[in-house]
N, C-alpha and C positions, 0 to 999 in steps of 0.2 A: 314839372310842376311839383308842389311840394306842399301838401294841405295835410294838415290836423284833422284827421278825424271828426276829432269832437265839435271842428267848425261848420263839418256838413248840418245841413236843415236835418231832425230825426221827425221819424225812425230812420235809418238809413238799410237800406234791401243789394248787398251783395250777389250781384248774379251771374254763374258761371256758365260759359257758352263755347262750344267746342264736342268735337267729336274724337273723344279719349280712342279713338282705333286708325286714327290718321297723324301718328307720329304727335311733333309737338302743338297739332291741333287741339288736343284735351289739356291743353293748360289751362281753362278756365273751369273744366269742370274739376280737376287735379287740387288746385287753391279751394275751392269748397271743400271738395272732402279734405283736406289739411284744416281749414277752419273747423269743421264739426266734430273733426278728432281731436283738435287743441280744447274742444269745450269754450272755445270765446265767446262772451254774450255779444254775438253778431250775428245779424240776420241773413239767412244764405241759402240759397234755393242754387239748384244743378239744370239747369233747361235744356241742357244736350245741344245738339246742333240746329233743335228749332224753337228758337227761346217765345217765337208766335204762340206755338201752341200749349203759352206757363201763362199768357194775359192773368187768366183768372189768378191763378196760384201768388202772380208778383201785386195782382192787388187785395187779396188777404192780410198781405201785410201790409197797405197804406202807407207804403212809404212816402216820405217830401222829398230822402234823393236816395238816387238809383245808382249802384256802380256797374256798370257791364267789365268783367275779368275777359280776356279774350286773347287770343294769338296775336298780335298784330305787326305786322311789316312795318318797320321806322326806320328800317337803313341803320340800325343799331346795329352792336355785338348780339349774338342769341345770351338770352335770359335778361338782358336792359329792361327796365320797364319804364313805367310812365303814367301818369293819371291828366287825361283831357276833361275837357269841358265838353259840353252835346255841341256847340257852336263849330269844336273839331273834329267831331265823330264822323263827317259826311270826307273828309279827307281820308279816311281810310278805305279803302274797299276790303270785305273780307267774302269769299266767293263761295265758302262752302257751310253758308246759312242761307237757308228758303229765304229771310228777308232782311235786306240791309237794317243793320243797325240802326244807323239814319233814321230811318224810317221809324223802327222799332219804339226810340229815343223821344222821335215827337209824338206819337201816341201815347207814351206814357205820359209827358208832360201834360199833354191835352187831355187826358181822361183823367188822370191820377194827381195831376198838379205838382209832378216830381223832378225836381233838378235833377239831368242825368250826365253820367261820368263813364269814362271807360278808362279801366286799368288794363294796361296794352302792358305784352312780355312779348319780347321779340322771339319768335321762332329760329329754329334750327332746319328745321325737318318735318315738313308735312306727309312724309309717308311710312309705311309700316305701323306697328303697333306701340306702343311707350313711349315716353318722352328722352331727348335727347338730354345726355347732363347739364348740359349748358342750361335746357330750358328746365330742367328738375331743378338745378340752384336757385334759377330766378323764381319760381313758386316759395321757395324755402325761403328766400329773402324778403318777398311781396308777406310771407303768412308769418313772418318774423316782424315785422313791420307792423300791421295792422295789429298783432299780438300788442304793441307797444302806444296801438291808438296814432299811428302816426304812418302818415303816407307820401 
């Protein structure tokens, strides 16, 4: 999928979700910190591997849509990305978050009123510590990308 930025509903709340000590599981928090260091006026919060317990933090900022960054399995090359809609969020499983996405996705919509999206980077490698190159390129491409307002 291939969405302009600028056509999401704003504010728009970038949320990275991943556990940076399980290989290419920390690509979502990885893309945050690359956005805070690029200085983009983008809203971006790191929720680590329990994005439940940032509720409050992601509704501070009152977003209308929510993007979840996150490892995700698509049968891709590692570092491919991709940007879904909430309607396809429930097609992924991701095992090593306390609560499905899914889940996550419709509570925000129902409490916060926020269109929610997931920017999926396919993995390489869910174990050890650091990201695999494959999946450091796809961050570099995903925060090259957004740098430019375009997803």
């Amino acid at each position: 999928m291939s969405i302009n930025i600028n056509s999401l509903d704003k504010p728009v709340l970038f949320v990275g979700i991943g556990n940076k000590y399980s290989g290419d599981d920390g690509i979502g928090p990885e893309v945050i910190k690359k956005l805070k260091e690029a200085d983009l006026p983008l809203n971006a919060i790191d929720c680590g591997d329990l994005p439940e317990n940032h509720f409050r933090d992601m509704a501070r900022f009152k977003p209308k849509s929510v993007v979840f960054v996150d490892a995700v399995a698509m049968n891709k090359a590692p570092g491919s990305y991709d940007l879904f809609e909430s309607s396809q969020i429930q097609n992924f499983t991701v095992s090593t978050h306390g609560i499905s996405l899914g889940m996550l996705a419709e509570y925000l919509n129902t409490e916060l009123g926020a269109k929610v999206y997931l920017l999926g980077i396919q993995p390489k490698n869910l174990k050890g510590e650091g990201l695999s190159e494959e999946a450091s390129a796809g961050v570099t491409k995903v925060v090259e990308i957004l740098s430019q307002n375009k997803l």
